[in-house]
C-alpha positions as CSV (number, residue, x, y, z in Angstrom):
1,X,0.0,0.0,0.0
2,X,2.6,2.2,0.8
3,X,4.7,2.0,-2.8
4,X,1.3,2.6,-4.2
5,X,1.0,5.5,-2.2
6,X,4.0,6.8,-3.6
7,X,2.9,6.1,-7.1
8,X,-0.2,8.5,-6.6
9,X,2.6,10.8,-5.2
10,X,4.5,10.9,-8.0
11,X,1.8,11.4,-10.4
12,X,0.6,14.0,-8.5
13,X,2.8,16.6,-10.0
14,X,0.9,16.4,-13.3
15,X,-1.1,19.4,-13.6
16,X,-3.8,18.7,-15.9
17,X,-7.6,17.8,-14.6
18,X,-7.9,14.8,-16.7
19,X,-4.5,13.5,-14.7
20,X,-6.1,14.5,-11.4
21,X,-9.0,13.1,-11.9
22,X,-7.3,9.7,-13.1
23,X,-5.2,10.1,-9.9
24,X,-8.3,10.3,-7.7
25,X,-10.1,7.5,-9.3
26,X,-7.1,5.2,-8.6
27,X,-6.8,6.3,-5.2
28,X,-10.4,5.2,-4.6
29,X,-9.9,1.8,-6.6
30,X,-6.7,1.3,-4.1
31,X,-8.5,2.0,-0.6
32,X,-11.3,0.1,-1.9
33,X,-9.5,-2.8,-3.0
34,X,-7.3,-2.4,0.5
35,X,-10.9,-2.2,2.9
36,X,-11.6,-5.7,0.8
37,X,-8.8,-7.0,1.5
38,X,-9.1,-6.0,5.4
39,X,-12.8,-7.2,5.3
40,X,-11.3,-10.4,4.4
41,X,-8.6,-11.2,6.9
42,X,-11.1,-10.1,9.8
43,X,-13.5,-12.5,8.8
44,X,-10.7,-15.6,8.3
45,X,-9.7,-14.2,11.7
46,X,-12.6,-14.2,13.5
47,X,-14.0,-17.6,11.8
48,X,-10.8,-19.4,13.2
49,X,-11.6,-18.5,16.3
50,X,-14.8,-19.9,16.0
51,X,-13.2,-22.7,14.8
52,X,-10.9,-23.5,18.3
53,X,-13.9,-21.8,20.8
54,X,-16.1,-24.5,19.0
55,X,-13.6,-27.4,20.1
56,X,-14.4,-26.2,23.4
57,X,-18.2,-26.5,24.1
58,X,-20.4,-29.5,23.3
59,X,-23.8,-29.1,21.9
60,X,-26.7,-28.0,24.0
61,X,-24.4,-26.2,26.3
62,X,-25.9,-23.0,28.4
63,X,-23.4,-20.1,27.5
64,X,-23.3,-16.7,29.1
65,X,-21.8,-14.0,27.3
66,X,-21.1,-10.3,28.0
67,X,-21.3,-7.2,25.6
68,X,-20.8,-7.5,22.2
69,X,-18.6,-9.2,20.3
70,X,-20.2,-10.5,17.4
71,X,-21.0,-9.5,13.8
72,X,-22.3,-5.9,14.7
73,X,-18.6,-5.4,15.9
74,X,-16.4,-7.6,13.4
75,X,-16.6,-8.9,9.8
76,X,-19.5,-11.5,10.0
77,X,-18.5,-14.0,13.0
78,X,-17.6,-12.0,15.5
79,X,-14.6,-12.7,18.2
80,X,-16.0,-15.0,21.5
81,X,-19.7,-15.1,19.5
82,X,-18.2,-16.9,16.6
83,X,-18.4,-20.4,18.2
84,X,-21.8,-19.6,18.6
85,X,-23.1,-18.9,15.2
86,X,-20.7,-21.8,14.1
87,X,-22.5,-24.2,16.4
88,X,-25.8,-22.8,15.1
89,X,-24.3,-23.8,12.0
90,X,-23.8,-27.2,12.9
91,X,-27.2,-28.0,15.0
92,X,-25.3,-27.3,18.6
93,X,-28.5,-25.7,20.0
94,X,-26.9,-23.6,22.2
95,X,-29.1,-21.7,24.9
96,X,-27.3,-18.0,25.1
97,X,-27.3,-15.8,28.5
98,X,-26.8,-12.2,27.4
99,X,-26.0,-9.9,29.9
100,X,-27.6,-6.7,29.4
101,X,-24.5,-4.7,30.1
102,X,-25.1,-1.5,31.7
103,X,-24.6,1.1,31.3
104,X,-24.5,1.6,27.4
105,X,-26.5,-1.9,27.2
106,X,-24.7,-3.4,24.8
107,X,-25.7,-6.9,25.7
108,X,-29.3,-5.9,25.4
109,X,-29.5,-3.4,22.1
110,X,-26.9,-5.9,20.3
111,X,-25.8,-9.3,21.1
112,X,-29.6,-10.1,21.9
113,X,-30.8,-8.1,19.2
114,X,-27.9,-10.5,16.4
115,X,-28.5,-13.3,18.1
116,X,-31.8,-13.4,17.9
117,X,-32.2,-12.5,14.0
118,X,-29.5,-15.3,13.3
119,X,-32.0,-17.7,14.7
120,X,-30.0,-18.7,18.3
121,X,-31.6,-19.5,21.6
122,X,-30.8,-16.4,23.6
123,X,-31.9,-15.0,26.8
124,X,-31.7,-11.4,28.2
125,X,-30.6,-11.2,31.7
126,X,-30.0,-7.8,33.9
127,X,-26.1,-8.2,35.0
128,X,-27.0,-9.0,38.3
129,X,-28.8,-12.1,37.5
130,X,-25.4,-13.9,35.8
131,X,-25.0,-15.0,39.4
132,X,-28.4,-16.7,39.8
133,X,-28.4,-18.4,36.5
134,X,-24.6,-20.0,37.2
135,X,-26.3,-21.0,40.4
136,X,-29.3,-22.7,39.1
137,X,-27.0,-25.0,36.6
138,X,-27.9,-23.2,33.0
139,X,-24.4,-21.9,32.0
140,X,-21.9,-24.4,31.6
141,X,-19.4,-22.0,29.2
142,X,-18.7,-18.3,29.7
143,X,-17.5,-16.5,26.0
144,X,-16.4,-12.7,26.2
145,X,-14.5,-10.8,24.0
146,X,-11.4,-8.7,25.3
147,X,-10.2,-5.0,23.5
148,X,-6.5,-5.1,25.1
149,X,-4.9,-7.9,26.7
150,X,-1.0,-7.4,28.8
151,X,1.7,-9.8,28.2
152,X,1.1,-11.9,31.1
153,X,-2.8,-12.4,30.4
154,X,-4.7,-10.0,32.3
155,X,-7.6,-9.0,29.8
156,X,-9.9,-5.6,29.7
157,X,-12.9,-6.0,28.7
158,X,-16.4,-4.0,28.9
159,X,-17.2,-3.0,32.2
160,X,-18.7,-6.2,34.2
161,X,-16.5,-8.6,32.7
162,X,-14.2,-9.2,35.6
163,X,-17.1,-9.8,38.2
164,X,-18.6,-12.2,35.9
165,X,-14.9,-14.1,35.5
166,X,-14.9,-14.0,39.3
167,X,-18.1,-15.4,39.8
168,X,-17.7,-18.1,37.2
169,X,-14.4,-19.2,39.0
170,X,-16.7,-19.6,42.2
171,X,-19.4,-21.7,40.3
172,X,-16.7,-24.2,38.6
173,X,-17.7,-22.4,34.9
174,X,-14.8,-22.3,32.5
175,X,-14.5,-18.6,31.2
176,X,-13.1,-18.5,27.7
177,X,-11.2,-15.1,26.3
178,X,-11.1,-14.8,22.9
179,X,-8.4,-12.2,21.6
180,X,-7.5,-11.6,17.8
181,X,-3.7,-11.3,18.3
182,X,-3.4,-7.7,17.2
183,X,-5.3,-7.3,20.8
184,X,-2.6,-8.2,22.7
185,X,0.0,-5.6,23.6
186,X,3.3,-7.2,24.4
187,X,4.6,-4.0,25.6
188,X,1.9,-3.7,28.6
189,X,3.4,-6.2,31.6
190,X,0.2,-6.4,33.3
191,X,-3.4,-5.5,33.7
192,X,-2.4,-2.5,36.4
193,X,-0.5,-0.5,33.7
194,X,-4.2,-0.4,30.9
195,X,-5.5,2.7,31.6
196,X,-8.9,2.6,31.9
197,X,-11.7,5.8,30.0
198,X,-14.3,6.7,32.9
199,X,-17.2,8.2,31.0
200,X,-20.3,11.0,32.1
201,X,-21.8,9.5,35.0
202,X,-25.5,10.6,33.6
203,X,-25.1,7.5,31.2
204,X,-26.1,5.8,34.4
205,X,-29.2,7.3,35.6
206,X,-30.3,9.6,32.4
207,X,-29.4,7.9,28.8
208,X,-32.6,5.5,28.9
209,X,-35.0,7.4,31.3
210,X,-37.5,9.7,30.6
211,X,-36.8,11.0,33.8
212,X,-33.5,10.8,36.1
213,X,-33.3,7.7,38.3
214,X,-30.7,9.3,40.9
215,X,-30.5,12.8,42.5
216,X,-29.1,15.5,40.3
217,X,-25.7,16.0,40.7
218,X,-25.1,12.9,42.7
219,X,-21.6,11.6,42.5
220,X,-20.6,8.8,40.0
221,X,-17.9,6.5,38.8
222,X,-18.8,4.9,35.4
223,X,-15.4,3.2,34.1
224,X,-16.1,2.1,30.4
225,X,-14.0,-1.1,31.0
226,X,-12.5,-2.9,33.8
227,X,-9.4,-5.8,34.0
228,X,-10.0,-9.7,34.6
229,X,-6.8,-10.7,36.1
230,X,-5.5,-14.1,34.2
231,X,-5.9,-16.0,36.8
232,X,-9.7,-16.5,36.3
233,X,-9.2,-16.8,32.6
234,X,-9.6,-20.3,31.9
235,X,-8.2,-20.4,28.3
236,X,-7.5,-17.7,25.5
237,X,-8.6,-18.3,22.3
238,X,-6.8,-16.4,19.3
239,X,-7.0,-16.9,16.2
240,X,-3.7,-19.0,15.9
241,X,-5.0,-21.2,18.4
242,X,-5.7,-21.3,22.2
243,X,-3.5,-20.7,25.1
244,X,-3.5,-22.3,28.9
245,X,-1.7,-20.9,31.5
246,X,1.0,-20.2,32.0
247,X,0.0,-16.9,30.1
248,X,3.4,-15.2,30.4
249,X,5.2,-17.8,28.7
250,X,2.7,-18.7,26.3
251,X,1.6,-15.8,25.0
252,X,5.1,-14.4,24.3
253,X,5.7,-17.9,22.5
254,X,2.6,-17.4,20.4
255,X,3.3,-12.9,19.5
256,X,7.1,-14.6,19.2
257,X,5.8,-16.3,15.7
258,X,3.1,-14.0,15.1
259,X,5.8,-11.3,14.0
């Protein structure tokens, strides 16, 4: 792309409109052909990690998931939602908990919403129901997605994800991470260095109310994402392949032939 790019440069210093006008019509071609291209290798990505999550569950499991990572968000399959539209695929029946995830409700106003036009078995729960379902034996499998992950396998996620790790870690549930590689920042030693956007506290008690469901001015902390440490991650799946601890050494193995 770039020598292209320097092509277009080149021809740049012709000064006629008919040359300009060829220019911009082959710049256009180029980014086109280039956002093709891009299209492309995020849906190969994102199907292969369909691929390996699918090696993981068995058919007619009970899988909770949080936010969105699915086709709203990537090229088609999605990241930790692949497996899931694979298995549809395949028969799997799979019978989906989606967390609403407050605030922005991206459980509720997406995953929900895709899961239930592509025909899968999915259930909208409030966050703080993931507890009571685990309990009462319907999740056997916990998929989330992850938008940075440090070198020793502590993963940030949307806000919600960590408690849910933690609670699936009490309940004997594995919980699966799945991270395209380019997610994964080698030069971030641990979960403590990721800073972490806190956003307008009114998206808390105003976005979806006709009226405010708090005080006016009351105090708020609304962090956009939080960390799971790696020690309640029970495997990451990438789509290279998946990864058991010991995260450190693995992952570094895995970015090691990536590049």
């Amino acid at each position: 792309m770039e020598e292209r790019y320097a092509d277009f440069c080149g021809e740049a210093t012709l000064s006629s409109d008919i040359n300009r006008k060829t220019l911009i019509e082959k710049v256009k071609k180029a980014l086109l052909e280039e956002a093709h291209k891009i299209r492309i290798e995020d849906e190969e990505s994102c199907k292969s990690m369909g691929r390996y999550g699918l090696g993981l569950l068995e058919p007619g499991m009970g899988i909770l998931t949080h936010c969105n990572a699915g086709t709203l968000a990537t090229a088609k399959y999605g990241t930790c939602l692949s497996p899931l539209y694979l298995g549809k695929e395949k028969g799997y029946d799979f019978k989906v908990y989606a967390d609403e995830t407050r605030p922005l409700l991206q459980g509720a106003r997406l995953t929900s919403w895709e899961l239930k036009k592509a025909g899968v078995d999915v259930t909208l729960i409030c966050d703080n129901m993931a507890s009571q379902v685990m309990k009462n034996g319907w999740v056997q499998a916990v998929v989330v997605g992850c938008d940075r992950m440090a070198a020793n396998g502590d993963g940030a996620n949307k806000i919600g994800t960590s408690g849910v790790a933690i609670l699936a870690k009490e309940y004997g549930i594995p919980f699966y991470m799945f991270v395209p590689t380019s997610t994964i920042d080698m030069k971030t030693e641990n979960g403590d260095d990721i800073i972490i956007e806190e956003r307008n506290g009114e998206e808390i008690y105003k976005m979806w109310y006709k009226k405010p469901m708090a005080p006016e001015g009351v105090k708020t902390f609304n962090p956009a994402f939080d960390v799971t440490n790696h020690k309640y991650i029970t495997a990451i799946i990438t789509e290279k392949g998946i990864l058991r601890p010991p995260y450190n050494e693995n992952i570094k193995k895995l970015m090691d032939g990536v590049e």
